[in-house]
MMTF fields as JSON, N, C-alpha, C and O atoms, coordinates in Angstrom:
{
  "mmtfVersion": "1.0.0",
  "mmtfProducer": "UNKNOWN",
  "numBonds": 435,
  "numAtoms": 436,
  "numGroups": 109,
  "numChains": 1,
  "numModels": 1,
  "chainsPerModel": [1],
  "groupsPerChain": [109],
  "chainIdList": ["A"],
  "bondAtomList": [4, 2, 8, 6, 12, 10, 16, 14, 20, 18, 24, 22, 28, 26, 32, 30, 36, 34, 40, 38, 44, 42, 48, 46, 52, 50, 56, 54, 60, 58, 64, 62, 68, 66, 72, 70, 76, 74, 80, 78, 84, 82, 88, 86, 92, 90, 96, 94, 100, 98, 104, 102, 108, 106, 112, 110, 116, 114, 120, 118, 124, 122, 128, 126, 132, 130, 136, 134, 140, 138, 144, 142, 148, 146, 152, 150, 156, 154, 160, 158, 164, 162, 168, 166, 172, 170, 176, 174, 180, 178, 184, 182, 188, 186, 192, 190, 196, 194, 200, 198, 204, 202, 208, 206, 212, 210, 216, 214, 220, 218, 224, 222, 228, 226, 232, 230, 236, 234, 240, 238, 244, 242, 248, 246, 252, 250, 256, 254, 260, 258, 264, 262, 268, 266, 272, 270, 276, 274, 280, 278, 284, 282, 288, 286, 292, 290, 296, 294, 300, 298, 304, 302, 308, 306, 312, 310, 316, 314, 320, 318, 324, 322, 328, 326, 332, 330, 336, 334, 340, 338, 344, 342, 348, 346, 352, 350, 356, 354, 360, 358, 364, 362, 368, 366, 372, 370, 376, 374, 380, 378, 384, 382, 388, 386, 392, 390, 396, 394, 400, 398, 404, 402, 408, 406, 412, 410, 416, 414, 420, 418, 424, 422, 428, 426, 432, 430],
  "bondOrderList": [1, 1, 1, 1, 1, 1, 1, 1, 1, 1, 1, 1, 1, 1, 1, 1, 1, 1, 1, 1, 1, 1, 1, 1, 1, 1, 1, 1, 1, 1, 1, 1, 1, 1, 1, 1, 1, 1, 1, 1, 1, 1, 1, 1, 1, 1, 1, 1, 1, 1, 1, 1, 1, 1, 1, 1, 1, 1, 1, 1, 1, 1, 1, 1, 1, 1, 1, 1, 1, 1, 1, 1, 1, 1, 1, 1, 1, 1, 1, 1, 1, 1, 1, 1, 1, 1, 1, 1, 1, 1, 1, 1, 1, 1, 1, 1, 1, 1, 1, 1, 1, 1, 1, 1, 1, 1, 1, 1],
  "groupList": [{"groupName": "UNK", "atomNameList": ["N", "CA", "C", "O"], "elementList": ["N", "C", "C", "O"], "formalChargeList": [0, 0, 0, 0], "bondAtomList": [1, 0, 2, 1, 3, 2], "bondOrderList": [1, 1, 2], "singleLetterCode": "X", "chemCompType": "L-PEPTIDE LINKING"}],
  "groupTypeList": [0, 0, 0, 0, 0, 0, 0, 0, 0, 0, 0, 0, 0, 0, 0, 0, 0, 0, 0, 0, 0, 0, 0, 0, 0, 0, 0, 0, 0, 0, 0, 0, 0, 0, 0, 0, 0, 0, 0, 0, 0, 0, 0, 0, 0, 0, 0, 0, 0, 0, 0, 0, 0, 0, 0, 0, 0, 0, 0, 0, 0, 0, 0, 0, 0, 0, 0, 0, 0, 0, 0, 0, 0, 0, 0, 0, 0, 0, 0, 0, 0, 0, 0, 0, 0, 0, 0, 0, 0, 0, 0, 0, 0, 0, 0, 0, 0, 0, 0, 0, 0, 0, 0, 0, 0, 0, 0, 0, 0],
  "groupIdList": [1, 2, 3, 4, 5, 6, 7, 8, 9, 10, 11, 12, 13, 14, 15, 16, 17, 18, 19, 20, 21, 22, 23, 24, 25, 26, 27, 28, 29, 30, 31, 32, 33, 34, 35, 36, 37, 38, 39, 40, 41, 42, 43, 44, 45, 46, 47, 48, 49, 50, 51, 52, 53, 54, 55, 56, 57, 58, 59, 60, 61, 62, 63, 64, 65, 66, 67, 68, 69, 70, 71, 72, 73, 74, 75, 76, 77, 78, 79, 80, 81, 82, 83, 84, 85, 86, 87, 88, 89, 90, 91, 92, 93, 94, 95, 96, 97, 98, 99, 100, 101, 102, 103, 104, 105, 106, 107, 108, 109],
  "secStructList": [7, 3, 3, 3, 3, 3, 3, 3, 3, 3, 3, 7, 6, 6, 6, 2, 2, 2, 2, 2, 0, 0, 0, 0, 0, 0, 2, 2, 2, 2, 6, 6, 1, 6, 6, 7, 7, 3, 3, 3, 3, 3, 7, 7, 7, 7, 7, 7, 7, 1, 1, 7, 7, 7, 7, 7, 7, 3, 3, 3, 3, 3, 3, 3, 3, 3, 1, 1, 2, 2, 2, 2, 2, 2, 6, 6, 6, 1, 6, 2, 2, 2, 2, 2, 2, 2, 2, 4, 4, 4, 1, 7, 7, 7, 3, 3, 3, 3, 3, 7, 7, 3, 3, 3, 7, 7, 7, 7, 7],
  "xCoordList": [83.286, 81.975, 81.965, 82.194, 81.665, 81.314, 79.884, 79.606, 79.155, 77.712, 77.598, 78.122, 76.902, 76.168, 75.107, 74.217, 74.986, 73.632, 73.21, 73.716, 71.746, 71.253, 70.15, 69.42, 70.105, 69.139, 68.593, 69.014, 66.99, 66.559, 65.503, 64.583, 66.361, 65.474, 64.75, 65.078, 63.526, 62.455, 61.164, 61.236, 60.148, 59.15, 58.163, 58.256, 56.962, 56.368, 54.923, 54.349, 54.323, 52.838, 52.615, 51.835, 52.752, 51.948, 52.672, 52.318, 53.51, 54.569, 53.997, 54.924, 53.1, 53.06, 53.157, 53.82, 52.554, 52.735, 54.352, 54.743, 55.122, 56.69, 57.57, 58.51, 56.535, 57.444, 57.195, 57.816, 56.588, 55.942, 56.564, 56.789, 56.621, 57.479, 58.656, 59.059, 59.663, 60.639, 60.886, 61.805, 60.372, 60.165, 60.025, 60.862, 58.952, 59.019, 59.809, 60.513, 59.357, 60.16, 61.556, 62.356, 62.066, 63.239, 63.921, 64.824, 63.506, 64.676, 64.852, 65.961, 64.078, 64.899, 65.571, 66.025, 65.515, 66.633, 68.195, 69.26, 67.892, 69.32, 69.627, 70.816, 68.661, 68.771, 69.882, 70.64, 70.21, 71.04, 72.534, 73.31, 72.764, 73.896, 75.437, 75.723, 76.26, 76.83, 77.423, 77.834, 77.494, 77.909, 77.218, 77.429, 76.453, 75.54, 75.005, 73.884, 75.006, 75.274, 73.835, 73.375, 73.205, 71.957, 71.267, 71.839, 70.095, 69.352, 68.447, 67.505, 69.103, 68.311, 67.662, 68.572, 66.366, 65.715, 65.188, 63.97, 65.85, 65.439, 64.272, 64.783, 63.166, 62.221, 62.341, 63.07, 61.689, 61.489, 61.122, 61.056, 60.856, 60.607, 60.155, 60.915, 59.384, 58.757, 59.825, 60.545, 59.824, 61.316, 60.725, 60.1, 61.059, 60.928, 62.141, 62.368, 62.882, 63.99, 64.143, 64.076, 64.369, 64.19, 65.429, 65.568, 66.325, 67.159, 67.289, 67.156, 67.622, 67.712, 68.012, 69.079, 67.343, 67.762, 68.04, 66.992, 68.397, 67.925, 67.741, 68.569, 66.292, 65.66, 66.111, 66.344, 66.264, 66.614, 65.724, 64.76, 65.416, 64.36, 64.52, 64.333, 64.774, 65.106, 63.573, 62.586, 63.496, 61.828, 62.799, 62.522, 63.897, 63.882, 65.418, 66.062, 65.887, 67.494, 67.848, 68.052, 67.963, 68.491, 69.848, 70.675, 70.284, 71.829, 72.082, 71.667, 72.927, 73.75, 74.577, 75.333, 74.955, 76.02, 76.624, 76.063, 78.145, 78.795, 80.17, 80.675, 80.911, 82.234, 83.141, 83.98, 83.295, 84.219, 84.366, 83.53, 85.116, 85.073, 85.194, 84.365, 85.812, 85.99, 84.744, 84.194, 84.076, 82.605, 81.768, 81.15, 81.897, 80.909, 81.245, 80.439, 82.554, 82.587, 82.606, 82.671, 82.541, 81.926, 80.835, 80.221, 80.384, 78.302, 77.817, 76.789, 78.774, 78.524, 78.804, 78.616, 79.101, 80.015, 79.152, 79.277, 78.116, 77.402, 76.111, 75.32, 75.836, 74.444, 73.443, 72.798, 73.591, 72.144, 71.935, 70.838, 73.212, 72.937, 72.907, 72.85, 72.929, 72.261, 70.935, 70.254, 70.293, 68.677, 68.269, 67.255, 69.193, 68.575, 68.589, 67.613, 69.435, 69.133, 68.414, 68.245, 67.95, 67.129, 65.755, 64.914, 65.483, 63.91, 63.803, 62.679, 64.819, 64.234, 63.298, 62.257, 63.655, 62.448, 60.78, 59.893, 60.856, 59.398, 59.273, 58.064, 59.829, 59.674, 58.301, 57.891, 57.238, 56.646, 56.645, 57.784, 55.856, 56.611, 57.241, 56.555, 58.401, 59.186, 59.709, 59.829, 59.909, 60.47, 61.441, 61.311, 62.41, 63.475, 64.895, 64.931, 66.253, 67.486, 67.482, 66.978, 68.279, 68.807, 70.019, 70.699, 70.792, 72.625, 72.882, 72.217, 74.291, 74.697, 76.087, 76.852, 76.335, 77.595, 77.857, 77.077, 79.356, 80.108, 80.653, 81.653, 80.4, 80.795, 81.559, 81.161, 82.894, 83.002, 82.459, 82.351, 82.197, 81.622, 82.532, 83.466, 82.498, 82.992, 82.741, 82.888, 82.161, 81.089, 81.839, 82.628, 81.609, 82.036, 81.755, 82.54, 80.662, 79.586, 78.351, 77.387],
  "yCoordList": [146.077, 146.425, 146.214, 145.152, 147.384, 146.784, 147.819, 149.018, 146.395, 146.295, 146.651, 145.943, 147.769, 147.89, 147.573, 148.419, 146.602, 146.148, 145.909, 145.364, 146.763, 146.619, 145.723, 145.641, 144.84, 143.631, 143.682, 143.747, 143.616, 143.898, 142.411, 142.07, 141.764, 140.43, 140.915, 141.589, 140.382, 140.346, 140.56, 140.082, 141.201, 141.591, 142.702, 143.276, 143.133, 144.299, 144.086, 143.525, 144.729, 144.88, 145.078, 144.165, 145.7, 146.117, 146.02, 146.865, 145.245, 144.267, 145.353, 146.115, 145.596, 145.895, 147.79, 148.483, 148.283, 149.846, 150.003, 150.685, 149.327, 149.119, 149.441, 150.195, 148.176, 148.073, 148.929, 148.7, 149.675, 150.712, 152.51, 153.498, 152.066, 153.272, 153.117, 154.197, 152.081, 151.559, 151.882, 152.674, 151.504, 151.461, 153.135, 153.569, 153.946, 155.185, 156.724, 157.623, 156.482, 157.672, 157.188, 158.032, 156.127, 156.083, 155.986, 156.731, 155.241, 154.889, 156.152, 156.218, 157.469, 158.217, 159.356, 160.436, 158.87, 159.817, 158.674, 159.166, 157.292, 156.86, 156.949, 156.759, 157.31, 157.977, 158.999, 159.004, 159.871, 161.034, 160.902, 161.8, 159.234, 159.04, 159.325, 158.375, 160.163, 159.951, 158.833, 157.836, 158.923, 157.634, 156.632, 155.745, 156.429, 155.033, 154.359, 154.866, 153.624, 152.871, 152.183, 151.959, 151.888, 151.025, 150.585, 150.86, 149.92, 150.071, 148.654, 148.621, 147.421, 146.454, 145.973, 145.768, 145.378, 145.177, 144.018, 143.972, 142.817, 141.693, 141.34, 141.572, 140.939, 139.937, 138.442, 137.84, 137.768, 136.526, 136.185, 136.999, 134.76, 133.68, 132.745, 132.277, 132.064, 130.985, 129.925, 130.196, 129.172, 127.714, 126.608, 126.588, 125.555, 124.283, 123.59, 123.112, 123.603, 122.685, 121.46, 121.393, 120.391, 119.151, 118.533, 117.31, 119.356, 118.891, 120.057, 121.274, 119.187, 119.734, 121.359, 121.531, 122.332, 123.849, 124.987, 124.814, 125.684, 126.752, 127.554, 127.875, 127.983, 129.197, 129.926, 129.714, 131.33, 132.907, 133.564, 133.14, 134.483, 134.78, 136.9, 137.755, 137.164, 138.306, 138.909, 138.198, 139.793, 140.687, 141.405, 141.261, 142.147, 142.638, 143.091, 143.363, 143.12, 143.105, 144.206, 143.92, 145.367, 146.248, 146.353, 146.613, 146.173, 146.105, 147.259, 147.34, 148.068, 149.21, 148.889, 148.085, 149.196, 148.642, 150.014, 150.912, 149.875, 151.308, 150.913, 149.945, 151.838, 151.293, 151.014, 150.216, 151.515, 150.877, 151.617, 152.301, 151.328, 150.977, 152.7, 153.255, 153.112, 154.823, 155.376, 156.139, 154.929, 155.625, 155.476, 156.345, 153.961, 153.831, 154.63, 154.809, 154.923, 155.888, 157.247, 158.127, 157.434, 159.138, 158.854, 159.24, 158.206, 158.397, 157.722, 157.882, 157.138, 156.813, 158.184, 158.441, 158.625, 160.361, 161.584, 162.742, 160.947, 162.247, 162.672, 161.79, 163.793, 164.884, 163.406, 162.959, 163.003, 162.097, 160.779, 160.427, 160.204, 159.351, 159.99, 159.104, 161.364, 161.5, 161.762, 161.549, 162.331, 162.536, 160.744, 160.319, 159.911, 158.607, 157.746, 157.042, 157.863, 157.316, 158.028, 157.603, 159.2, 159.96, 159.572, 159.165, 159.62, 158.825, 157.581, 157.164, 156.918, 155.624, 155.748, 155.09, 156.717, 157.096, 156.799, 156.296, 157.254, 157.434, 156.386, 156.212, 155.451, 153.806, 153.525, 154.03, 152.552, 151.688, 150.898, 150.526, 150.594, 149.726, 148.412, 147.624, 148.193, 146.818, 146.289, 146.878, 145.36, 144.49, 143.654, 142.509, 144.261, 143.116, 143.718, 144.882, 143.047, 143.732, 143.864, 143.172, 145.076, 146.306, 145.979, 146.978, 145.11, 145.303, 145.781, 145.599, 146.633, 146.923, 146.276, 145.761, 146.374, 145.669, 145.695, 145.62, 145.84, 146.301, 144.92, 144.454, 144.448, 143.366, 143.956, 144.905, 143.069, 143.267, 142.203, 141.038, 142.462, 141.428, 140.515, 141.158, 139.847, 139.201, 137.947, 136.778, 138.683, 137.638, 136.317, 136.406, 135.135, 134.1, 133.299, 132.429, 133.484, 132.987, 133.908, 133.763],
  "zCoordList": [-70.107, -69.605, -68.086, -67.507, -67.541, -66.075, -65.433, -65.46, -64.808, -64.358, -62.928, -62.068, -62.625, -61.567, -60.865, -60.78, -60.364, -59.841, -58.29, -57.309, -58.664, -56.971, -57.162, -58.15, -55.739, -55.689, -54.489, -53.334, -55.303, -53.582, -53.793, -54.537, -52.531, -52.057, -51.01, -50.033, -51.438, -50.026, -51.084, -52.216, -50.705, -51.277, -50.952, -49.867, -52.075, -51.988, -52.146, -53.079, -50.874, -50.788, -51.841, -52.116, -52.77, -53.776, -55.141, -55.962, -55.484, -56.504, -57.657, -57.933, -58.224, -59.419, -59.129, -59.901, -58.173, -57.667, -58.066, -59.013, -57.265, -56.932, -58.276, -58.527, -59.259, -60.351, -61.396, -62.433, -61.378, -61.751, -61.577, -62.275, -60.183, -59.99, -60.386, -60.818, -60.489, -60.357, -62.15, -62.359, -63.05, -64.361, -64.929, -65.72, -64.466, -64.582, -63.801, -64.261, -62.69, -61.732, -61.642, -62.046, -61.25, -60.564, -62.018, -62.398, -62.556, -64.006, -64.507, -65.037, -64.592, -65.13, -64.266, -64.647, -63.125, -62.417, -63.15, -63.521, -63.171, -63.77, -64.672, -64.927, -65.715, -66.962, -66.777, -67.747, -65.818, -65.451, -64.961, -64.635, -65.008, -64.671, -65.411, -66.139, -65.401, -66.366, -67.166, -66.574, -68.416, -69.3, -69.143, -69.97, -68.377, -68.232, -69.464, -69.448, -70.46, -71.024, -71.421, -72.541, -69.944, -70.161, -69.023, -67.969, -68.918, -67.548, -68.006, -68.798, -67.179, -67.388, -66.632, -65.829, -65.896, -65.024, -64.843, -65.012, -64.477, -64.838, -63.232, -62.137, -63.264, -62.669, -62.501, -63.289, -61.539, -61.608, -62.988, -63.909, -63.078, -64.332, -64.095, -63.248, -64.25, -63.901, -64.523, -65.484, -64.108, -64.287, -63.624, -62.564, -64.523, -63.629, -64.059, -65.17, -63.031, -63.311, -62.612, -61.385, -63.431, -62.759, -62.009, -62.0, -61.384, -60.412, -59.359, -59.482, -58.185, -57.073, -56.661, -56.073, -56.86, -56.39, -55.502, -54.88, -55.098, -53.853, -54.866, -55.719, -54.733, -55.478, -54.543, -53.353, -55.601, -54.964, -54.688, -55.325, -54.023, -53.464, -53.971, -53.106, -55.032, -55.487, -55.853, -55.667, -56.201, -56.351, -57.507, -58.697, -57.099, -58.651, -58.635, -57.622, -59.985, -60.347, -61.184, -62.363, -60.852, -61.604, -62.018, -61.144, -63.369, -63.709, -64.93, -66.086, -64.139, -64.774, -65.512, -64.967, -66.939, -67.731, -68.283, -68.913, -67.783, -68.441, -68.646, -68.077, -69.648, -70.387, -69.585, -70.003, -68.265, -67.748, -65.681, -65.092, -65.388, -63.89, -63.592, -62.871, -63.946, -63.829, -64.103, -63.309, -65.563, -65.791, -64.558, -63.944, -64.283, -63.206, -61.45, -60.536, -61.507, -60.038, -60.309, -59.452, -61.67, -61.506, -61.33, -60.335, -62.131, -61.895, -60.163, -59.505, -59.955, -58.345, -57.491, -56.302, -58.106, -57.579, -57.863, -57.463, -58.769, -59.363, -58.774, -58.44, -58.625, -58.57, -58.469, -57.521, -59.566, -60.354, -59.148, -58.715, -58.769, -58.08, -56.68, -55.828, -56.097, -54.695, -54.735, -53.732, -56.063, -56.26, -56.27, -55.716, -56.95, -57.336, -55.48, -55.219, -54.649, -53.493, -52.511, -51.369, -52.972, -51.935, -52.567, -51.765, -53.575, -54.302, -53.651, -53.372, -53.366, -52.537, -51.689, -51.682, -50.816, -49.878, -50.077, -49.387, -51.087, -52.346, -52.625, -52.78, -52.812, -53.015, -52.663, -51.618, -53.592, -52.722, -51.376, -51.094, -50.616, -49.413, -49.928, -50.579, -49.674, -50.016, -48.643, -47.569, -48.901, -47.234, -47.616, -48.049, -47.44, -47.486, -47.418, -47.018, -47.786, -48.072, -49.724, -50.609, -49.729, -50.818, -51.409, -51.175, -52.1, -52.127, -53.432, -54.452, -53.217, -54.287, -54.694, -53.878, -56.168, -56.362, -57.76, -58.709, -57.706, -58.881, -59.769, -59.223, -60.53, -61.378, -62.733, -63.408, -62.99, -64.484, -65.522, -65.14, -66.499, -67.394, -68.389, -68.868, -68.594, -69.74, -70.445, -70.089, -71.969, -72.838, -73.329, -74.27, -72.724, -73.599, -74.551, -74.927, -75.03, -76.204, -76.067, -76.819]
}
């Protein structure tokens, strides 16, 4: 399995507009990716952990899951993902940095 994920730390005037768009318009231009696998979108969580931390400061975690490292550079290669980074534009206002990054996975329990 290997995961694609973009993380955008910082934050958005209008958090729920954002996630919204983010949930409907944009997810299904990635819907169009080839082989893409799955589209997970993880948010903050409220946590209290009782030892010492540096909280992350993330707004929102989109992670691409596809069979393998080739699937994921065609669909980095494809039609779907130049419509999917030109919709950014269309974004809600967000403020912050954008990163992307290629992880492989591997389940140990």
């Amino acid at each position: 399995m290997v995961s694609y994920f973009v993380r955008y730390c910082g934050d958005s005037t209008d958090s729920a507009a954002f996630n919204s768009y983010y949930e409907s318009r944009h997810a299904a231009l990635l819907r169009q990716f080839p082989s893409i696998r799955s589209l997970i979108l993880h948010s903050p969580a409220a946590s209290h952990d009782p030892f010492p931390v540096r909280p992350g400061k993330t707004f929102l975690l989109a992670q691409m899951q596809f069979d393998s490292a080739g699937d994921l550079d065609a669909a980095l290669r494809s039609q779907a993902r130049r419509l999917a980074r030109d919709d950014f534009q269309r974004f809600p206002p967000f403020d912050g940095e954008v990163t992307h990054e290629a992880m492989t996975g591997k389940v140990i329990f």
